[in-house]
Backbone as CSV, one residue per row, in Angstrom:
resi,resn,N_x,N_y,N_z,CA_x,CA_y,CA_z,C_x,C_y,C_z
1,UNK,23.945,33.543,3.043,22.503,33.605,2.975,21.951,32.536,2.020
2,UNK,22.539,32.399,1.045,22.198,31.851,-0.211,22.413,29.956,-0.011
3,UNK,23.429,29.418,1.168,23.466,28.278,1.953,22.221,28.410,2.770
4,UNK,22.054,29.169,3.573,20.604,28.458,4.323,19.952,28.628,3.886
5,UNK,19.095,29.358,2.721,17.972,28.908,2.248,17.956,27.777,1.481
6,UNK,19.639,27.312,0.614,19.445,25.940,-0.299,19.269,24.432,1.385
7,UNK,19.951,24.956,2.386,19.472,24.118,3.454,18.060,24.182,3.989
8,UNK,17.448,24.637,3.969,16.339,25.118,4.133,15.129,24.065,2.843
9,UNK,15.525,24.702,2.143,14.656,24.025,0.649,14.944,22.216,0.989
10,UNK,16.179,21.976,1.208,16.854,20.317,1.200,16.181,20.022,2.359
11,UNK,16.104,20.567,3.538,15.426,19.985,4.266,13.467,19.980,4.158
12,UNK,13.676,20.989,3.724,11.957,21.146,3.434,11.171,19.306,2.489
13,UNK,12.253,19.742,1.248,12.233,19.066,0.285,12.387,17.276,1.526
14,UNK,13.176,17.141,2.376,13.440,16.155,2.584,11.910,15.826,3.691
15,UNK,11.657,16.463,4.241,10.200,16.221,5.287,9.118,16.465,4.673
16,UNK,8.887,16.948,3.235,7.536,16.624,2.564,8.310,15.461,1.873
17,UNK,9.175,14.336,1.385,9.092,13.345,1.119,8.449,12.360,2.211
18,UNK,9.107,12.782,3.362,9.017,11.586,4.235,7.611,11.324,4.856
19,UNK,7.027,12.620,4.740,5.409,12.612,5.303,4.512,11.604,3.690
20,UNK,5.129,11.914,2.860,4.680,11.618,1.667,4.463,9.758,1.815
21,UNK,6.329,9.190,1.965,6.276,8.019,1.878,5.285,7.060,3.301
22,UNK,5.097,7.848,4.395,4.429,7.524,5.353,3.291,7.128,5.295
23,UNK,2.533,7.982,4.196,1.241,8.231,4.351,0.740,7.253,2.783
24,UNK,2.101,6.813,1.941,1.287,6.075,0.743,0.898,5.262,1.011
25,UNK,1.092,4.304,2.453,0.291,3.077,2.243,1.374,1.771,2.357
26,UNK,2.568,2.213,2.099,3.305,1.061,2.920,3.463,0.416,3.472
27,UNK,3.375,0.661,4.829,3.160,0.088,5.976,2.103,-0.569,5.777
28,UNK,0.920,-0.079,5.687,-0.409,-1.097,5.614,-0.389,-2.737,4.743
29,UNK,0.336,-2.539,4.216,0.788,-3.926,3.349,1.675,-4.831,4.247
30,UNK,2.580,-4.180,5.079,2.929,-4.676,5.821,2.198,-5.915,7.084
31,UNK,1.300,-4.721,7.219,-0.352,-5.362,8.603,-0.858,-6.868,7.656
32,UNK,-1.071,-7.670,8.187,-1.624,-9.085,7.732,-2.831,-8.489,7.307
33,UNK,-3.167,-9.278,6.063,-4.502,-9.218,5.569,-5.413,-9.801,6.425
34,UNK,-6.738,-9.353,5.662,-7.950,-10.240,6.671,-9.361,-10.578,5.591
35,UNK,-9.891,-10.958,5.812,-10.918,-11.033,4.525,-12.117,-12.008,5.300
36,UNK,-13.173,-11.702,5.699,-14.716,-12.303,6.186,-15.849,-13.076,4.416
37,UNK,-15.772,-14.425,4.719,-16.180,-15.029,3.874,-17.874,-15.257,4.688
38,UNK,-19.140,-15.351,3.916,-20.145,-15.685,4.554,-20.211,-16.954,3.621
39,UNK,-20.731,-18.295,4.294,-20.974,-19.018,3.774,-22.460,-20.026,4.353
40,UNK,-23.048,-20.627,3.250,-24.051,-20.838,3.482,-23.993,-22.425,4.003
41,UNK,-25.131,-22.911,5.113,-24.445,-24.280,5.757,-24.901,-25.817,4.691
42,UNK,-25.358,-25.328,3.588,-25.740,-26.176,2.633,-24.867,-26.620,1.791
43,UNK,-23.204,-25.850,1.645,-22.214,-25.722,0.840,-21.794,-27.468,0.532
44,UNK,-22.549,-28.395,1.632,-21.652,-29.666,1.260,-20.131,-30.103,1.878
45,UNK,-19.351,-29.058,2.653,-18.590,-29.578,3.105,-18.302,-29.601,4.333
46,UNK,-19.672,-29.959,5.367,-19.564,-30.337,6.582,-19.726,-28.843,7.802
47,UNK,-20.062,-27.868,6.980,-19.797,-26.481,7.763,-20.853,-26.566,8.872
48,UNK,-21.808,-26.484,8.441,-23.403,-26.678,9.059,-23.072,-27.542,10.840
49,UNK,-22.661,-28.856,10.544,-22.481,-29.681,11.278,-21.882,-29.295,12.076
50,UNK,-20.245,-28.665,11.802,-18.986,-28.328,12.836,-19.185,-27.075,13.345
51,UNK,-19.783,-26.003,12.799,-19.770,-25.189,13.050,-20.876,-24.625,14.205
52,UNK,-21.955,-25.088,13.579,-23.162,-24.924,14.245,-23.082,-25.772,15.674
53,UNK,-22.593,-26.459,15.759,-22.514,-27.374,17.379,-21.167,-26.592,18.427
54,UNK,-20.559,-26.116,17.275,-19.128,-25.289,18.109,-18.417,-27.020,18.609
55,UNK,-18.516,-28.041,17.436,-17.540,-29.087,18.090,-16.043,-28.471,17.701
56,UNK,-15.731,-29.784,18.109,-14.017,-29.295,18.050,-13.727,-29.603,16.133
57,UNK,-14.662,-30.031,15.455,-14.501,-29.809,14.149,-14.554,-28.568,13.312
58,UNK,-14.894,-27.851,14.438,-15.270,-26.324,13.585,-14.066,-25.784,13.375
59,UNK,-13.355,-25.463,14.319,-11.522,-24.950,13.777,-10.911,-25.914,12.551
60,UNK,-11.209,-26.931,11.847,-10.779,-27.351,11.149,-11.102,-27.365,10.295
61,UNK,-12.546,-26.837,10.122,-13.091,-26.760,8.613,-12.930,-24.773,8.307
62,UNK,-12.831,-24.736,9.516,-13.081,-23.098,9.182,-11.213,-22.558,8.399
63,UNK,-10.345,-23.805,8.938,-9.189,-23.617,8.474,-8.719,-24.287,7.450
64,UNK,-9.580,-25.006,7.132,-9.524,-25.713,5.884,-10.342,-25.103,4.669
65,UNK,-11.388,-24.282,5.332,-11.676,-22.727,4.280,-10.904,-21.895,3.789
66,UNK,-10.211,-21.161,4.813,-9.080,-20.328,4.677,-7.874,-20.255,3.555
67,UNK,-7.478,-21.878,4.204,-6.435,-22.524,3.408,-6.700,-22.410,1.699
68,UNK,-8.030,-22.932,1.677,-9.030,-23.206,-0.065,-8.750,-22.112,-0.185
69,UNK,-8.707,-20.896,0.096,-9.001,-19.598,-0.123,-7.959,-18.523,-0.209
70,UNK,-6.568,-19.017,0.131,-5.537,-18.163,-0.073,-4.546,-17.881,1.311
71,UNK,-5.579,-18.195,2.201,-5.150,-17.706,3.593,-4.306,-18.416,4.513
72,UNK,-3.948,-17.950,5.373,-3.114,-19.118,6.452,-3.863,-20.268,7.297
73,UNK,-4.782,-19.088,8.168,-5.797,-19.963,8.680,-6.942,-18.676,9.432
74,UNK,-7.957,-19.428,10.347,-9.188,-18.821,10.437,-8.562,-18.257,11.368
75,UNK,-9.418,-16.865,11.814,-8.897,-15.766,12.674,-10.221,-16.023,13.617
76,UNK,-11.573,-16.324,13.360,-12.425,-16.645,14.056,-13.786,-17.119,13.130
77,UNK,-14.706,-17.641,13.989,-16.021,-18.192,12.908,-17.081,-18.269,14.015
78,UNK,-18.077,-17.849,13.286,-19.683,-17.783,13.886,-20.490,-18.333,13.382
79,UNK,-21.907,-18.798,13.678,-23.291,-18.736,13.043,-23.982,-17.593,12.867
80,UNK,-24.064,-17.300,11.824,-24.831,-15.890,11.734,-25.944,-15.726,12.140
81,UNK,-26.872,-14.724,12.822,-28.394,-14.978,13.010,-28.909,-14.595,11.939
82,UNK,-30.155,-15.180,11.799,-30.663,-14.738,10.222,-31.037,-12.937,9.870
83,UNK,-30.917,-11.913,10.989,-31.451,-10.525,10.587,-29.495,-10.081,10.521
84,UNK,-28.898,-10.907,10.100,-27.226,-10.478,10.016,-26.901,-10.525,8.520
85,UNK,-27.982,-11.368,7.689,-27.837,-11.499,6.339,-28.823,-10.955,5.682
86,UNK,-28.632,-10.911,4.416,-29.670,-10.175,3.439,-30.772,-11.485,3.014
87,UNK,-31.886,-11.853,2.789,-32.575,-12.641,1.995,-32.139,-13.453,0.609
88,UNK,-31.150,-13.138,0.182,-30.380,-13.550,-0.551,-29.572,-14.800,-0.412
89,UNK,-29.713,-15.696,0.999,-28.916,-16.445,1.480,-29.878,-17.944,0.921
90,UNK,-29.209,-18.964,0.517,-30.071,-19.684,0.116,-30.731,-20.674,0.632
91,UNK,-31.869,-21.175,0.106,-33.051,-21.777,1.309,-32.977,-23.623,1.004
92,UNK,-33.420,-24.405,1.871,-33.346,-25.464,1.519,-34.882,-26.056,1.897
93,UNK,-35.444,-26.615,0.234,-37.373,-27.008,0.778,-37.944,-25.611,1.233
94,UNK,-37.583,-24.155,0.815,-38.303,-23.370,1.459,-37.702,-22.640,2.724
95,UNK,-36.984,-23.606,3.512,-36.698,-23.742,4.561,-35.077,-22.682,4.975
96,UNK,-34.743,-21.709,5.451,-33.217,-20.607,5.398,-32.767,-21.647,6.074
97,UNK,-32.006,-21.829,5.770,-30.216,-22.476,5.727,-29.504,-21.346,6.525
98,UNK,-29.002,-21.996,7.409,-27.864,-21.312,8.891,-26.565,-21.229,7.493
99,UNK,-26.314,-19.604,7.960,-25.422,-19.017,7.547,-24.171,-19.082,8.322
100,UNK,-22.786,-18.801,8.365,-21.714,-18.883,9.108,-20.013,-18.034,8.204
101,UNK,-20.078,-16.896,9.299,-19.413,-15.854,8.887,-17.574,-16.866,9.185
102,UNK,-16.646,-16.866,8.578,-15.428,-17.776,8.740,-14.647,-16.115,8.354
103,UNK,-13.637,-15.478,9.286,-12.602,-14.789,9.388,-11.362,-15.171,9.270
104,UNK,-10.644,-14.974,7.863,-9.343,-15.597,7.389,-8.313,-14.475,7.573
105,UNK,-7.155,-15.164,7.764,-6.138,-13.774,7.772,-5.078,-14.519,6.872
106,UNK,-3.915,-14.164,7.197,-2.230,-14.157,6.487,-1.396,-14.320,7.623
C-alpha cells in the first residue's frame, strides 16, 4: 500500500513539474522576437523617399533599420495614415510629416 501511494506522490510530483516547466515561458524565448518601430519620414535617412514610393529602396532601408536596431532584418514596413498615430508625431513648417511603421524580427 505504502509503494503506491509513494508512486502515486512521484508521479503526481512529476506532472505538476512538467505542467509547471511548460507554462514558465520557455518555449516563448524560443519563438523569434519581433518589435514595431514608428518612425517619422523627417529622420534624415532617406525613409520618406523609399518608403513612401514602395521603390525597391524601401527593403533596404527598412533593413538597414532593423540591423541599427538589434535585429536581423525587416519582417514588413508601411506608411502610416495619419488617424494611425497620436499628434505627437513631428511636423515639418507646420506641415505632419508621413509616418512609417518598419516590423523587425530575429
Amino acid at each position: 500500500m505504502r509503494a503506491r501511494v509513494s508512486i502515486l506522490a512521484a508521479l503526481a510530483v512529476s506532472v505538476t513539474s512538467a505542467v509547471i516547466f511548460a507554462s514558465s515561458g520557455i518555449e516563448s524565448e524560443a519563438r523569434p522576437k519581433q518589435r514595431d518601430f514608428i518612425i517619422a519620414g523627417s529622420d534624415g535617412y532617406g525613409t520618406q523617399e523609399c518608403l513612401a514610393s514602395q521603390s525597391s529602396c524601401g527593403r533596404i532601408v527598412a533593413d538597414a533599420w532593423c540591423e541599427a536596431k538589434g535585429f536581423k532584418s525587416a519582417l514588413a514596413y508601411r506608411q502610416l495614415d495619419r488617424d494611425e498615430i497620436t499628434g505627437s508625431a513631428s511636423t515639418a513648417r507646420g506641415k505632419p510629416v508621413d509616418s512609417f511603421l518598419i516590423s523587425c524580427k530575429d
